[in-house]
C-alpha positions as CSV (number, residue, x, y, z in Angstrom):
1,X,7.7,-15.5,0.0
2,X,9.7,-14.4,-3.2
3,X,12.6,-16.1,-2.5
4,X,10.9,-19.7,-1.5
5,X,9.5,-19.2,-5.2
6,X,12.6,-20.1,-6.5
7,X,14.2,-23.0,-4.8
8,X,12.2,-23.1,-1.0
9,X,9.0,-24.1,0.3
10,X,6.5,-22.9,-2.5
11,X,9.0,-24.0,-5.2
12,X,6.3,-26.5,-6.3
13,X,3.7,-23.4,-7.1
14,X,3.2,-22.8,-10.8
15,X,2.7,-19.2,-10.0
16,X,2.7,-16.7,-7.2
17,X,0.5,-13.8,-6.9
18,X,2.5,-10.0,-6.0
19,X,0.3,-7.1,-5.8
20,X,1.5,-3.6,-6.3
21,X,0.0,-0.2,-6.0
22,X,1.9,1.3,-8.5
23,X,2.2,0.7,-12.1
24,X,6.1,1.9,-12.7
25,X,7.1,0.0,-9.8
26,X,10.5,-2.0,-11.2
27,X,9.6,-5.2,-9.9
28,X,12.1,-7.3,-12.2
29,X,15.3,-4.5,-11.0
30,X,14.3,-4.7,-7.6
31,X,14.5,-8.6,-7.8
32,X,17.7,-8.4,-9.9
33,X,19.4,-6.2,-7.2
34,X,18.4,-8.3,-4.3
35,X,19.4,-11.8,-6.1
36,X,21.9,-13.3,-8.8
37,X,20.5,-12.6,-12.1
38,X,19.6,-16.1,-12.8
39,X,17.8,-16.6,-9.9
40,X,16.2,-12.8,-10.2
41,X,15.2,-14.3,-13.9
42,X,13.6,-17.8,-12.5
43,X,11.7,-15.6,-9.8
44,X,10.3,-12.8,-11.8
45,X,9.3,-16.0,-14.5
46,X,7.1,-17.2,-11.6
47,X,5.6,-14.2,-10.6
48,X,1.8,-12.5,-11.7
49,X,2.3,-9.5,-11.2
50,X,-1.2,-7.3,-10.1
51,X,-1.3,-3.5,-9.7
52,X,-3.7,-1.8,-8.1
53,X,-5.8,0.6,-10.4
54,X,-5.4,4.4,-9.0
55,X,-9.0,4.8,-8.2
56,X,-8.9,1.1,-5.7
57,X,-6.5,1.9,-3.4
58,X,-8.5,0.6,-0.7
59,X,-5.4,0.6,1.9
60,X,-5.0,4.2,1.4
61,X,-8.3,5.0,1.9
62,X,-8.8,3.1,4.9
63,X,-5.9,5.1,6.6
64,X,-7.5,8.1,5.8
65,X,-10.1,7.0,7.6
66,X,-9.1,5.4,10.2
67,X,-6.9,8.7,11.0
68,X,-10.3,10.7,10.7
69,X,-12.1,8.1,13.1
70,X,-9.0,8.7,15.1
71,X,-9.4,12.6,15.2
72,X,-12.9,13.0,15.4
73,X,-14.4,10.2,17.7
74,X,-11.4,8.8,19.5
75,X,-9.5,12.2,20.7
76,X,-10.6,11.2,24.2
77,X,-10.2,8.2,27.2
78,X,-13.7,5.6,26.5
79,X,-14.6,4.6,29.6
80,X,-15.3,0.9,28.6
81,X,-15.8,-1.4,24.9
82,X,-19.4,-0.8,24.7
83,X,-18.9,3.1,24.9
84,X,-16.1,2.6,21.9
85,X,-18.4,0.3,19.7
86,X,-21.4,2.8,20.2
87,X,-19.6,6.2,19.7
88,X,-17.6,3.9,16.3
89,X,-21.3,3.4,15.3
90,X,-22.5,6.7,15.6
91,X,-19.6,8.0,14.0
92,X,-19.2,5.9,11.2
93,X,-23.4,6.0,10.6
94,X,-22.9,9.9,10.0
95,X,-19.6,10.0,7.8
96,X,-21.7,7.0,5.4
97,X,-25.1,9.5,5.4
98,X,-22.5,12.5,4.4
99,X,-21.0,10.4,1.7
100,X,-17.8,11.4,2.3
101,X,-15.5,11.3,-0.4
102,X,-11.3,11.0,-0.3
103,X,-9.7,14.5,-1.4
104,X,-6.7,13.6,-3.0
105,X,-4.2,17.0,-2.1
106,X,-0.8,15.1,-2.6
107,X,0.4,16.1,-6.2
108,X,3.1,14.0,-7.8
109,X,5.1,17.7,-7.4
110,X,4.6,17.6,-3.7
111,X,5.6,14.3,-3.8
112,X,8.8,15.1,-5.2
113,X,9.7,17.9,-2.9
114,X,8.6,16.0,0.0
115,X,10.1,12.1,-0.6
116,X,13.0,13.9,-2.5
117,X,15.6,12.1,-0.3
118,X,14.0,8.6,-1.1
119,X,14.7,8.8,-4.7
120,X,18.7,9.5,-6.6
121,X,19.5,12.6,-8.0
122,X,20.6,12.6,-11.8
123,X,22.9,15.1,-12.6
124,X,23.3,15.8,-16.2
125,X,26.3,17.5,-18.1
């Protein structure tokens, strides 16, 4: 879609919407690497840019669960659908009455250490 906000089939929208779940997210070099800077310029002008507030990040969440669902209801063969939607039902019926809440462990340190070949080494001196 960001491209067609320049010159292809949304280049009639006033504005397009791009959400992101992180705040420092460089959004305008990203666009400035991928495209010639005037183009990256005329994008970025037509962009809203959203970010997800820290304490929303429903998708997150919902992979948590969803791998908790896997581990503790779906570990084994269901015979048929209606055995899956009633064990799903049962299950999810006692993780709501145990309000359950998301234990964030993965420190911005850990993060670091563990991602560390995503991100470029600066060497100083």
């Amino acid at each position: 879609m960001i491209p067609e906000l320049g010159d292809g089939e949304y280049a009639d929208a006033e504005k397009g919407g791009l959400g992101q779940a992180h705040l420092n997210t460089p959004a305008a070099a990203a666009l400035s690497e991928a495209f010639e800077p005037a183009a990256a310029r005329r994008i970025l002008e037509r962009l809203a840019l959203h970010y997800t507030p820290k304490p929303a990040r429903w998708l997150n969440r919902a992979e948590t669960e969803l791998a908790v669902l896997g581990r503790q209801c779906l570990e084994h063969r269901l015979a048929a659908r209606e055995v899956l939607v009633r064990e799903v039902a049962v299950w999810q019926e006692k993780r709501n009455a145990a309000v359950v809440k998301v234990d964030w462990q993965f420190t911005t340190a850990a993060a670091r250490i563990k991602l560390k070949r995503l991100y470029p080494s600066i060497q100083l001196g």
